[in-house]
TORKOL-4160 file (C-alpha; in steps of 0.2 Angstrom, whole numbers, padded with zeros to 4 digits, m for minus):
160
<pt num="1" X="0017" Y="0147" Z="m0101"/>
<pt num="2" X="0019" Y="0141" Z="m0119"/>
<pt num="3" X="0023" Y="0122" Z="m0120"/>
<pt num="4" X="0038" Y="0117" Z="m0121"/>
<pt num="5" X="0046" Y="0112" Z="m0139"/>
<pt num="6" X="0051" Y="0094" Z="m0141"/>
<pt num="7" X="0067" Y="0094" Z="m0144"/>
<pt num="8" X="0069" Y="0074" Z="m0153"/>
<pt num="9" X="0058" Y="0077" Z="m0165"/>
<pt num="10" X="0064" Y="0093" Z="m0174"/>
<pt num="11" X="0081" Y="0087" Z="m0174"/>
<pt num="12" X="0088" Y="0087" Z="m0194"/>
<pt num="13" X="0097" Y="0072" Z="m0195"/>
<pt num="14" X="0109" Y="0074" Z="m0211"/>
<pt num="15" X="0123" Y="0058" Z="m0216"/>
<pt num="16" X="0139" Y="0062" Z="m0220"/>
<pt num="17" X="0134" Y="0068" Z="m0238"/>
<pt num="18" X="0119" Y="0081" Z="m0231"/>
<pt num="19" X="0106" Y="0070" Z="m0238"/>
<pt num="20" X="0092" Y="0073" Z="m0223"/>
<pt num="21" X="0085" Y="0058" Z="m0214"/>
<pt num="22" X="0067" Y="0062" Z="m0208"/>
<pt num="23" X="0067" Y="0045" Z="m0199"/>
<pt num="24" X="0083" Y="0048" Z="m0188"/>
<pt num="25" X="0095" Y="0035" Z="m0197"/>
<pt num="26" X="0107" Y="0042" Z="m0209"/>
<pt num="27" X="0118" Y="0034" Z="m0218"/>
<pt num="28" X="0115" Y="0020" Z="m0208"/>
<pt num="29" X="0120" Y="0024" Z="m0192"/>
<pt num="30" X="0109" Y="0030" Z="m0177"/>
<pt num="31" X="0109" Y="0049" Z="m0179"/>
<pt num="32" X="0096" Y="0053" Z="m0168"/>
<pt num="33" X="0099" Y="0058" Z="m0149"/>
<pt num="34" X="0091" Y="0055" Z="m0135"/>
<pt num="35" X="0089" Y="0069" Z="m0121"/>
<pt num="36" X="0090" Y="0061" Z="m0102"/>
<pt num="37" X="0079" Y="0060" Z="m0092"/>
<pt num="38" X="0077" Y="0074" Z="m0078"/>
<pt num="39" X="0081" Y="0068" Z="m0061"/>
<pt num="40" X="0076" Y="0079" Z="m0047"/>
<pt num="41" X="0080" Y="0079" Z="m0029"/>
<pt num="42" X="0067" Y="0071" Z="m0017"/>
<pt num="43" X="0066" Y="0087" Z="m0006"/>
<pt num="44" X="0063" Y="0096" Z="m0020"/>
<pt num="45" X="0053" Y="0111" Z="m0018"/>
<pt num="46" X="0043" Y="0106" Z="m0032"/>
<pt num="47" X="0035" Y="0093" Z="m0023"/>
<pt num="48" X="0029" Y="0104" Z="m0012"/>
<pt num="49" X="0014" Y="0103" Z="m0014"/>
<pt num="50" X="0012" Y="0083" Z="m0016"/>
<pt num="51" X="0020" Y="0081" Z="0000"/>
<pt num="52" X="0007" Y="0091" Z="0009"/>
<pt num="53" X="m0008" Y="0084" Z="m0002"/>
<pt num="54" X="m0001" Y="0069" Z="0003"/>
<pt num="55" X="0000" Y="0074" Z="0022"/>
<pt num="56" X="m0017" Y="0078" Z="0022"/>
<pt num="57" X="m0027" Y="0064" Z="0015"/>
<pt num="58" X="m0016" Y="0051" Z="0026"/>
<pt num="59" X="m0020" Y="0062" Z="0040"/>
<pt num="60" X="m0038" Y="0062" Z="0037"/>
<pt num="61" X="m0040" Y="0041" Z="0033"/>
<pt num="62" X="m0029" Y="0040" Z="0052"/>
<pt num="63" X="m0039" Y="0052" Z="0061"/>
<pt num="64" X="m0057" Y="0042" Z="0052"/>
<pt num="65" X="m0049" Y="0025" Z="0056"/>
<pt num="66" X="m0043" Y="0030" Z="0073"/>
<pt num="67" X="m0062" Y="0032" Z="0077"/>
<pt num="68" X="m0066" Y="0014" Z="0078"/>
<pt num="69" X="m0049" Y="0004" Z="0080"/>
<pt num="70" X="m0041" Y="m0001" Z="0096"/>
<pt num="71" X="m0047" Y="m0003" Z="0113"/>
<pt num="72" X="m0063" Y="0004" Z="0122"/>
<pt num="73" X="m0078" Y="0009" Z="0115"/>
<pt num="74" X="m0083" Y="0020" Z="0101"/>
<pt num="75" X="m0099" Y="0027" Z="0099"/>
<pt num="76" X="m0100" Y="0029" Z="0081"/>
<pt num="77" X="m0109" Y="0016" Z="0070"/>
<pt num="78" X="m0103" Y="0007" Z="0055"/>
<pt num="79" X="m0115" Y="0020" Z="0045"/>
<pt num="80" X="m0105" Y="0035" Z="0053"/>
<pt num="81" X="m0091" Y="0026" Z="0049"/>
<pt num="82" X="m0092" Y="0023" Z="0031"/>
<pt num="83" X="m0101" Y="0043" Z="0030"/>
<pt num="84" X="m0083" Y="0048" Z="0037"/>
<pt num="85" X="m0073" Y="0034" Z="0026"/>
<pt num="86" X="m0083" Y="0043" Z="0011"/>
<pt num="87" X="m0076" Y="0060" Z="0017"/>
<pt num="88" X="m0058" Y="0057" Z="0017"/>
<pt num="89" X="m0062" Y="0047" Z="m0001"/>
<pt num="90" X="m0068" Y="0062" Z="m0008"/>
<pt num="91" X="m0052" Y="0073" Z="m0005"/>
<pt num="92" X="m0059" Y="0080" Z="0010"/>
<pt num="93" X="m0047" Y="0087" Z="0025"/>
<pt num="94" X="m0053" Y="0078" Z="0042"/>
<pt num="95" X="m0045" Y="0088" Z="0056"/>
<pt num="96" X="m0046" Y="0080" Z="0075"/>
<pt num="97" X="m0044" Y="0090" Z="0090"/>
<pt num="98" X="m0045" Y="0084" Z="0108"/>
<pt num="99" X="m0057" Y="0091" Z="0119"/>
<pt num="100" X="m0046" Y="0105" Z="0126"/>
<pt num="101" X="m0040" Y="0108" Z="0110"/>
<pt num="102" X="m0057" Y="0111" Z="0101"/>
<pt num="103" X="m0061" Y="0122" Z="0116"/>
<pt num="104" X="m0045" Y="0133" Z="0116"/>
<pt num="105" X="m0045" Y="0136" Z="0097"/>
<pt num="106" X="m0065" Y="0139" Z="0096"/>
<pt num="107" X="m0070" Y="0143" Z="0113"/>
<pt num="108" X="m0076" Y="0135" Z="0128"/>
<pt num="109" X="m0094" Y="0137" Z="0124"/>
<pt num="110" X="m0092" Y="0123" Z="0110"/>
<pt num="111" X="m0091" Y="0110" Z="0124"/>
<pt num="112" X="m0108" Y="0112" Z="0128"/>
<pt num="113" X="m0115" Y="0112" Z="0110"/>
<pt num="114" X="m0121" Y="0097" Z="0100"/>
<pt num="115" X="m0113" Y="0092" Z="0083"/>
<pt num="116" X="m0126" Y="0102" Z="0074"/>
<pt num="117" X="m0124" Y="0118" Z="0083"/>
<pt num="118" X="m0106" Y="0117" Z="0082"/>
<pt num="119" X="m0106" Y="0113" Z="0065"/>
<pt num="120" X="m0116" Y="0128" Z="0059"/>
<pt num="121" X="m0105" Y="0140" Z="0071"/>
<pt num="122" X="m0089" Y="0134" Z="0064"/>
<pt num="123" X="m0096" Y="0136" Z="0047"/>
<pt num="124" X="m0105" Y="0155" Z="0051"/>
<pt num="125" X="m0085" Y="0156" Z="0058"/>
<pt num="126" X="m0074" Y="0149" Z="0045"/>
<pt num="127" X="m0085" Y="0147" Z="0028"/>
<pt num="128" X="m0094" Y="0135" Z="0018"/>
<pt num="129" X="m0080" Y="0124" Z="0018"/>
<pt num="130" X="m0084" Y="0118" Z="0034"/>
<pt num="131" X="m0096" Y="0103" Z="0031"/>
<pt num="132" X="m0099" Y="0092" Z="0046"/>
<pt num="133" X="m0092" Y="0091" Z="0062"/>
<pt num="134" X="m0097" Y="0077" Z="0075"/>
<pt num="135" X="m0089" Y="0071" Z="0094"/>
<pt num="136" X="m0077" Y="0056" Z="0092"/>
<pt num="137" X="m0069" Y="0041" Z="0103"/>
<pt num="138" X="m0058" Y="0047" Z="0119"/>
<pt num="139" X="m0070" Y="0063" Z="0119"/>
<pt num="140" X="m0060" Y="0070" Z="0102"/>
<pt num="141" X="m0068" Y="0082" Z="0088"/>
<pt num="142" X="m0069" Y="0078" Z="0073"/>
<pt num="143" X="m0071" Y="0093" Z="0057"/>
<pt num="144" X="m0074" Y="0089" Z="0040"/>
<pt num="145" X="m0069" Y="0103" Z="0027"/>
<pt num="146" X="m0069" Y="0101" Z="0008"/>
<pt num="147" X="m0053" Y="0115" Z="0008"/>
<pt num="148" X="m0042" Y="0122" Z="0022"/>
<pt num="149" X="m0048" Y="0136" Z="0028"/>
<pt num="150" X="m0037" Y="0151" Z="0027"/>
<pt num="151" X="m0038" Y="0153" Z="0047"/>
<pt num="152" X="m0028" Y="0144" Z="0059"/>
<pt num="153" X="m0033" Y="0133" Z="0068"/>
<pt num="154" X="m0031" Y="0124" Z="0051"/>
<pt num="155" X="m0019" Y="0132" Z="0042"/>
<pt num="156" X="m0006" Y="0127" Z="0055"/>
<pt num="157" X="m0013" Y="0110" Z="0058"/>
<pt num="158" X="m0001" Y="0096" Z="0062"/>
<pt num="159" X="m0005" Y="0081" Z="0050"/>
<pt num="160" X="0008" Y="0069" Z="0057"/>
């Protein structure tokens, strides 16, 4: 798409006697106008996609933070932690799933696997996006993608 013209600035402005006025006054008097600003409505469809970018990425520091807040115990360390923190930084999606959850949309057999195993199944599963996955508090999993993956469950992931 070609840019778009501005408007102000190749405005003639001639005074009253056609003499042209390359600074916008002539004659005097403020010739020059101003277009207004565009106002649009906040549910928009053009903020479609800010609202879901936006959606994600407070999804993803909630479902990192959730990890070691609150009551109980957790058994991820301050270096997990920050490893995690440094994920949702970097733009990357961080999807939680409880344990029955993780097992209904992956299968059963994942509930027996380490983080590792998981990790390399889900990425032979869903692609290269997949980069980490490890167990978190309350018995919840934790995947770490760099984009969604075109498959649900991701694509129809609930972020609020």
């Amino acid at each position: 798409m070609p840019p778009r013209k501005n408007t102000t600035t190749s405005r003639k402005n001639y005074d009253a006697y056609g003499n042209y006025d390359n600074y916008g006054w002539a004659g005097g008097t403020a010739s020059r106008t101003c277009a207004a600003a565009g106002t649009f409505t906040c549910n928009s469809p053009r903020y479609k996609t800010v609202r879901n970018e936006c959606q994600c990425r407070i999804g993803s520091y909630r479902n990192v933070y959730t990890q070691f807040t609150g009551a109980g115990m957790t058994t991820w360390s301050p270096t997990v932690a920050n490893r995690w923190m440094r994920y949702a930084n970097n733009g990357w999606q961080v999807f939680k799933f409880t344990n029955a959850e993780f097992s209904r949309h992956f299968g059963t057999e994942y509930a027996n696997f380490s983080t590792t195993v998981a990790r390399r199944q889900l990425a032979h599963k869903f692609g290269a996006c997949v980069k980490d996955v490890t167990k978190g508090k309350g018995n919840c999993w934790l995947v770490a993608t760099t984009r969604t993956p075109a498959a649900r469950p991701f694509t129809n992931y609930d972020w609020c």
